[in-house]
MIKE-766537 format. One line per 10 residues: number of its first residue (from 0); for each residue x negated, y, z negated of C-alpha. Coordinates in pm, 1 decimal. Example, Ala and Ser with C-alpha at 12.3 -4.5 7.8 and 13.67 -1.06 7.14 Angstrom:
# residues 2
0) -1230.0 -450.0 -780.0 | -1367.0 -106.0 -714.0
***
This chain:
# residues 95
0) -1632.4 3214.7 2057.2 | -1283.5 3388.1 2045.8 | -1034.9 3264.9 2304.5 | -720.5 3399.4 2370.0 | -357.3 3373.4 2163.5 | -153.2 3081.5 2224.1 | 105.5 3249.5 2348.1 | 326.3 2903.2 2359.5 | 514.3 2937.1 2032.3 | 767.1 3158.0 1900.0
10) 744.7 3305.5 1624.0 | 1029.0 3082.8 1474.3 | 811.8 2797.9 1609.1 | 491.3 2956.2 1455.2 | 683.6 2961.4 1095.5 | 767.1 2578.0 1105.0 | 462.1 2499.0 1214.8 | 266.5 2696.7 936.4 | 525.3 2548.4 711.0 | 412.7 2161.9 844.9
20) 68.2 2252.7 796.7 | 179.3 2331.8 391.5 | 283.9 2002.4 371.9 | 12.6 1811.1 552.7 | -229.3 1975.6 281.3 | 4.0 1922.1 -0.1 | 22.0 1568.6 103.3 | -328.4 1527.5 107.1 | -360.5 1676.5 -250.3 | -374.6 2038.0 -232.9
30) -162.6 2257.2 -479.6 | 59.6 2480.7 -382.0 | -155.4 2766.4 -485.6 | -460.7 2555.8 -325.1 | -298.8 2632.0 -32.4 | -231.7 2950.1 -45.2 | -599.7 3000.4 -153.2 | -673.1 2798.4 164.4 | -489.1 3001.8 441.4 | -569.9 3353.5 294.5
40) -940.9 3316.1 141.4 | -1142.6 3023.7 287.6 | -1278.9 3154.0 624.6 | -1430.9 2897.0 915.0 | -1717.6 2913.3 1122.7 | -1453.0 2754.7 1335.4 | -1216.6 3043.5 1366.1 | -1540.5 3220.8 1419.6 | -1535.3 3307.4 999.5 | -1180.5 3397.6 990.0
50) -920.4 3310.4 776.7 | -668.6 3040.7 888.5 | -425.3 3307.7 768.6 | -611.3 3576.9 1016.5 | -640.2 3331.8 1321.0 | -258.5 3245.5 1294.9 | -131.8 3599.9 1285.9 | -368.5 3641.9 1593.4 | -186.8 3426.5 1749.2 | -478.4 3143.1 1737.2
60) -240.4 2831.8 1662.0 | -432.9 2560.8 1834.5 | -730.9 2646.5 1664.4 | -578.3 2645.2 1315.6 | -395.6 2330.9 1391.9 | -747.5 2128.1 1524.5 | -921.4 2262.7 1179.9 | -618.7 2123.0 973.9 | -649.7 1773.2 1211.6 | -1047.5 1750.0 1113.0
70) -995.4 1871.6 736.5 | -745.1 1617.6 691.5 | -876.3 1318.3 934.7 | -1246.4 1419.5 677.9 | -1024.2 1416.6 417.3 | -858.0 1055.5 473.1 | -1149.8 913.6 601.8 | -1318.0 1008.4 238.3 | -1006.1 823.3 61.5 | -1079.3 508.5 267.2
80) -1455.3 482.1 214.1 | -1374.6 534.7 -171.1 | -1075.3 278.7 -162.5 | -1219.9 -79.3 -262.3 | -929.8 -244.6 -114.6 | -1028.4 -113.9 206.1 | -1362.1 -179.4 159.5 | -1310.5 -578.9 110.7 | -1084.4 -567.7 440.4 | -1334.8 -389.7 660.4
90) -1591.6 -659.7 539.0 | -1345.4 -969.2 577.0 | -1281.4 -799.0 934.9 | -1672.3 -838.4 1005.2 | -1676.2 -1239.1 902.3
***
């Protein structure tokens, strides 16, 4: 379903946030070329098969920005299953 541009950021505003979003993923592990790869050739059945890079010049920030929250919140919640420190805490939590 396509929904209209947020219309709510400049485009100075749009730039910092893209550039926010660059870190997030680099923070999370991706490359810097990983993330190029990521805005400009991995398309989303949640910007209706776009490109992040597509749905951003459309204007489509929120969307963009709630695929970046649920890549990242999959992402961390991956690192915390696999981590057996937090494994052991979750179970003591449970006793």
């Amino acid at each position: 379903m396509a929904t209209a541009p947020d219309d709510q950021l400049t485009p100075g505003e749009a730039h910092l946030e893209a550039a926010r979003i660059n870190v997030l993923l680099g923070n999370f592990g991706l490359s810097p070329s990983h993330v190029t790869y990521w805005w400009s050739e991995c398309a989303y059945s949640e910007l209706d098969k776009m490109t992040p890079l597509t749905a951003w010049q459309r204007g489509e920030y929120t969307r963009v920005k709630e695929l970046v929250e649920t890549l990242i919140s999959g992402q961390f919640s991956k690192q915390l299953a696999d981590n057996p420190t937090v494994l052991k805490r979750t179970a003591d939590l449970g006793r």
